[in-house]
N, C-alpha and C positions, 0 to 999 in steps of 0.2 A: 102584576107582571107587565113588563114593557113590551110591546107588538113592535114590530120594525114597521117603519111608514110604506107605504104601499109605491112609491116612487124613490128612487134613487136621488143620490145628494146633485144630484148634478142637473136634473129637471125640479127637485124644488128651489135650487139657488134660480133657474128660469123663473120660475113662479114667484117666487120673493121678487126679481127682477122686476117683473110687469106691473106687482100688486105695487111695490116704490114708488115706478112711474106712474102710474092713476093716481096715486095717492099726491104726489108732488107737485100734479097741475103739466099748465103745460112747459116746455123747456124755454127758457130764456134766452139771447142772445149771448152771453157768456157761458150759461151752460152747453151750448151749442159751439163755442169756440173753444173751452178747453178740453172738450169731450176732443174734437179733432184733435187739440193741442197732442192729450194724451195718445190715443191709438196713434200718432207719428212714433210722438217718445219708443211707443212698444213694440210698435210692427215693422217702421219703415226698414227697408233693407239695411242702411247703414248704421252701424250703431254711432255712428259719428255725424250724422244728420248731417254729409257730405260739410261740415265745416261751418254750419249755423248754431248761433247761440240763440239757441231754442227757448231757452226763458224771453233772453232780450225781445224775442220774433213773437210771442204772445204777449208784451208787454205793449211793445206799436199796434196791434192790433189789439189790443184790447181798449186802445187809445181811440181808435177807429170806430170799435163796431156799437151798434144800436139796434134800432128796428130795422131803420132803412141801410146801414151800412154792412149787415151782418157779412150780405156774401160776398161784398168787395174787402171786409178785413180777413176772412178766411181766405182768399182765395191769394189778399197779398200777403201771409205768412206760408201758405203751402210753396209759392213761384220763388219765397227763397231757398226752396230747397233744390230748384235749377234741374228738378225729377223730372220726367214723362209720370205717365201714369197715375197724378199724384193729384185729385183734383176732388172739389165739392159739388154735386150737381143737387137741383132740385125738381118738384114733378113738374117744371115750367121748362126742363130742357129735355130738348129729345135723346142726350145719352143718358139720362134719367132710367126713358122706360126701358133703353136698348142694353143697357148692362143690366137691371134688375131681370131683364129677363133670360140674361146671360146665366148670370150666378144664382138664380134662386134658389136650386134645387141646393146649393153648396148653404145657402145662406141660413143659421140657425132659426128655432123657433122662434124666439122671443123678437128679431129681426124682421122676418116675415110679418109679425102681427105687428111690428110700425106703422109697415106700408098697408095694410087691410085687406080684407080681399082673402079668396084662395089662389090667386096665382098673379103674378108680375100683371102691374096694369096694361091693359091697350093703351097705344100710340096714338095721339087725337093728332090728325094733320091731313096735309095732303099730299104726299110726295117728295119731299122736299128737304135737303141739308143747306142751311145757310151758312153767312162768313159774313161779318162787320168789317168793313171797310169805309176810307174816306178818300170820296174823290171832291175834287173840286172847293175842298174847306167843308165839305158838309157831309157827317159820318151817318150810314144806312147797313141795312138788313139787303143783303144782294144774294139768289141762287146762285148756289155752287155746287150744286149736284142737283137734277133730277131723273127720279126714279122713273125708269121704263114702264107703264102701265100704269100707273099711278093717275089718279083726280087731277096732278098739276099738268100731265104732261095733254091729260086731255082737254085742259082747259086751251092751250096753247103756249104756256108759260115756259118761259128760255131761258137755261144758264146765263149769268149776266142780269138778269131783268133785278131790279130792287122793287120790293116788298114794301111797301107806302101804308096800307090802313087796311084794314077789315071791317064792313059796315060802318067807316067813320072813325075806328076806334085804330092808334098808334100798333103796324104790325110786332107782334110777338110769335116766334116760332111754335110754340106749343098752346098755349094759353089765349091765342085767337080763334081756335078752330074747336077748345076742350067742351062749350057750352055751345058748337051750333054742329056739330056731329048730326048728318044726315039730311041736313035741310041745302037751298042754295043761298051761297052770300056773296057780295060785290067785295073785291079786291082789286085794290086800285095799286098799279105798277107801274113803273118809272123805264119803259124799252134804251133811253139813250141816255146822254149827258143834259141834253135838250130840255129845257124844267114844262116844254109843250107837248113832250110825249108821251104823258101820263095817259094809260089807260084803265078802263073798268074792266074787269071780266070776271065771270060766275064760278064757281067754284062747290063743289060739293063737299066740304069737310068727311070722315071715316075715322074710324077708332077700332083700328085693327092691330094684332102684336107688331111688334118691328120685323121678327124672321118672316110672319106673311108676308109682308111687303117686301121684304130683302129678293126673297123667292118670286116672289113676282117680277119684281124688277130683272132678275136673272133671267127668266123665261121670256121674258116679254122684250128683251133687252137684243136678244141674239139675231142678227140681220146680215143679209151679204150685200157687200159693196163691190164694187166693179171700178178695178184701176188697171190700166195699161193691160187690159185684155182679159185682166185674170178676177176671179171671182174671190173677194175675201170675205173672213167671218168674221164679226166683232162681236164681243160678249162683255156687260158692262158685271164687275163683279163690287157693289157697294159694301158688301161685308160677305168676309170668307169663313165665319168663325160656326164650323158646324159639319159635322158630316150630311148633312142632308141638302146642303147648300154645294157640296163636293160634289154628291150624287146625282146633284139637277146637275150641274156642269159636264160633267161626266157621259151623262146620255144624253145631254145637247150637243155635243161634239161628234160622242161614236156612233151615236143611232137617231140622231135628228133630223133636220134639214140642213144642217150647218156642216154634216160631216163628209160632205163632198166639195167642200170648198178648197179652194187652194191655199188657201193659210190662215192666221187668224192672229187678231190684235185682242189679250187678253187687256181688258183694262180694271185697274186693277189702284186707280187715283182716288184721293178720299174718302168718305164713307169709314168704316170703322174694320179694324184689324181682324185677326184670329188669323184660318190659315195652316195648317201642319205640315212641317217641313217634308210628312209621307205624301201629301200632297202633289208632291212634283213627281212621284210617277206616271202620272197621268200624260207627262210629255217627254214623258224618257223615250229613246228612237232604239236603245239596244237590247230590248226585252226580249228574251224567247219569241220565235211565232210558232204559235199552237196550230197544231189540223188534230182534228179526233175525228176518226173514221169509223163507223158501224159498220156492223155486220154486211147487213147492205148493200154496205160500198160507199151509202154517202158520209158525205165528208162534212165538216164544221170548223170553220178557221176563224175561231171569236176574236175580236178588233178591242186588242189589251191596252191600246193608246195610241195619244194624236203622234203621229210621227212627221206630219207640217211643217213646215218654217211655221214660228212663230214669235213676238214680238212682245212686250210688256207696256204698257201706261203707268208710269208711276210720278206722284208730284209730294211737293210737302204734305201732302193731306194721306199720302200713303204709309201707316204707321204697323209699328206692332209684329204680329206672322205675316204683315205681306210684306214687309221687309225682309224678313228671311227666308220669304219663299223669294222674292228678287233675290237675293242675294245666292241661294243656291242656286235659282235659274242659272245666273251667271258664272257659277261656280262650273256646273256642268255645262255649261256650255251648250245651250238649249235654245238660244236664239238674243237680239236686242235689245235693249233698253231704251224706252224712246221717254223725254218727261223733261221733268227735273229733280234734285236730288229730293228722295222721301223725304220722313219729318225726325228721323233718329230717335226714335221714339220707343226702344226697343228692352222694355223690364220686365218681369212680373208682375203683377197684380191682383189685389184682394178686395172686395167688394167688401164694405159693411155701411149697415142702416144706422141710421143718426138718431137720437130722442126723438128728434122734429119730424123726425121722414124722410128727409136730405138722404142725401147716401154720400159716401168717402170713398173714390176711387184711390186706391193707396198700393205704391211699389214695395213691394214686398220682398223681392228677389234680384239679383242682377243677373245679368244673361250675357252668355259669351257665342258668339256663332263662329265657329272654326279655329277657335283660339282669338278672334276678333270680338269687340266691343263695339258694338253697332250705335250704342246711347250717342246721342250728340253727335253721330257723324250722319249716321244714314247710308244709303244705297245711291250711287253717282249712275246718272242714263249714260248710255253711248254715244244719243245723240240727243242733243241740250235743248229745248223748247221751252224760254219763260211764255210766259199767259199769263195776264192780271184779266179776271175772267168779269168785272163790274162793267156794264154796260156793253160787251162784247155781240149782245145782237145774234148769240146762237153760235157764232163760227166757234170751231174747236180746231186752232193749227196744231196742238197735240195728235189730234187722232189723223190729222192729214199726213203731218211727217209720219207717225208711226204707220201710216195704210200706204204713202210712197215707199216708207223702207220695207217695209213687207212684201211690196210688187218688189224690187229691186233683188232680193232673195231668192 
């Protein structure tokens, strides 16, 4: 007599799964590219791969890829698909760890056990979102965001400064700092255009999650500034994606030090998406006000939201839910726009893990905001401030307009 197998078809096809991969070694550069090839074929939102001949596009790349070219032919078959959302990372880049730890819990078994581990890895770094730019004929690694509280900001390190070497060795955003986690190391930085104003400075690498640090940077981020008499609050938001990143925000406004100020500049530039359009209650001005009175007599009138002028940062690098949180800001009518236009970057997305370990950030969805199609347009400021931010020395004329227009309010 047959006994029925003690697991369902759907956890031994997992297990068949894994025991395949052990058994096959490890993945190769083509198996690595038509593995992407296929999850597009299957998943991408359009079943028209927005007008690419999908064979032809794994054909060039397949012409491409090797050892050393793997991620540059994956990465030029995915850009013809002219997607957001739509991208190959590796554990050498920092939205590597920042989305595995987004999706993990969504992410299947057999996925999970690519990456090892019981839970999404730590972030090896210091603080820090970079941007590849070329000034002067010569392309570098330049900060473009640093996080409030972070190793880099204690080091002294300034938006603008380029990222030159670590201990000697060519800088790498993740992969400089993965093997000297907790000790101190010289990094050497480029302050100007000047090829004489290289300096050294120490640096303590950390290999903490990304949401630690996101939360830190939030808390640590919140400051008042003083313009034309008036006292404002700025709060640097690098990633919105999380109720608990909400929560910090929330009670650093109504019940912090910040919540006696006279306005506030959310900024709200680069760094990574998320964001729920419930979100903007938090600055809605026509909510109920409550008093709940005791027996008593005393009274309680809870502080349900910022009722402020208040003011947005947003640039290309602002993608995703903070786009449609800008976009409803402006819809309701909740304050200015100070920046330049976001990154129109506005899909769905599904995380899956590669053979390799790579992971596939893939649009999955289109998205409509109010009847609008945010893809490829973006969110337009009120008032326009370009910034090429390479070598800029610290100064931020984003957050100056946006802290003059907020006094002016």
């Amino acid at each position: 007599m047959l006994r029925r197998p003690p697991y369902g078809p759907e956890v031994l096809a997992r297990i068949a799964a894994l025991l395949l991969l052990s058994a096959c070694g490890p993945a190769t550069p083509d198996d690595v590219l038509d593995e992407v090839w296929s999850l597009v074929r299957t998943h991408f939102f359009d079943p028209a791969l927005n007008g690419v001949d999908w064979d032809a596009a794994r054909r060039r790349a397949r012409a491409q890829a090797g050892e050393a070219a793997l991620d540059a032919a994956i990465d030029g078959m995915l850009a013809e698909l002219g997607a957001s959302h739509t991208k190959r990372f590796t554990r050498d880049d920092v939205a590597y760890h920042v989305l595995l730890e987004l999706f993990w819990d969504a992410l299947e078994p057999e996925q999970r056990a690519r990456v090892g581990g019981t839970g999404p890895p730590p972030l090896p770094g210091i603080g820090i979102l970079t941007e590849e730019a070329e000034v002067g004929g010569e392309r570098g690694s330049f900060v473009c965001t640093l996080l409030a509280g972070s190793p880099a900001e204690a080091a002294g390190l300034r938006v603008g400064d380029r990222l030159i070497a670590v201990e000697g060795e060519p800088f790498r955003p993740v992969a400089s700092f993965r093997e000297r986690v907790g000790r101190w190391v010289p990094l050497s930085v480029q302050r100007s255009a000047d090829p004489a104003s290289v300096e050294v400075v120490q640096v303590r690498p950390e290999a903490v999650t990304a949401r630690a640090q996101f939360l830190r940077a939030l808390r640590s981020s919140g400051k008042v500034l003083r313009r034309e008499s008036k006292a404002l609050a700025y709060v640097q938001m690098v990633s919105y994606a999380g109720e608990e990143l909400h929560e910090a925000l929330r009670g650093k406004l109504l019940h912090g030090p910040l919540a006696e100020s006279d306005g506030l500049v959310l900024d709200l530039r680069g760094g990574f998406g998320g964001a729920n359009p419930e979100y903007l209650e938090l600055f809605r001005r026509d909510l109920p006000a409550l008093v709940f009175r005791a027996r008593d007599g005393e009274e309680r009138a809870p502080v349900a939201s910022w009722t402020k002028p208040v003011v947005l940062l947003v640039d290309e690098g602002t993608t995703s839910g903070k786009e449609i949180f800008a976009h409803g800001f402006r819809r309701l009518g909740l304050g200015k726009i100070v920046g330049t236009r976001s990154a129109g970057a506005v899909l769905g997305a599904r995380l899956f893990v590669l053979s390799d370990g790579s992971v596939l950030y893939l649009a999955v969805q289109d998205v409509h905001v109010d009847g609008e199609r945010l893809e490829g347009r973006g969110v337009e400021p009120d008032v326009l401030v370009p910034w090429s931010r390479p070598f800029s020395g610290g100064a931020d004329p984003q957050l100056e307009a946006a802290l003059a227009t907020l006094a002016r309010l």
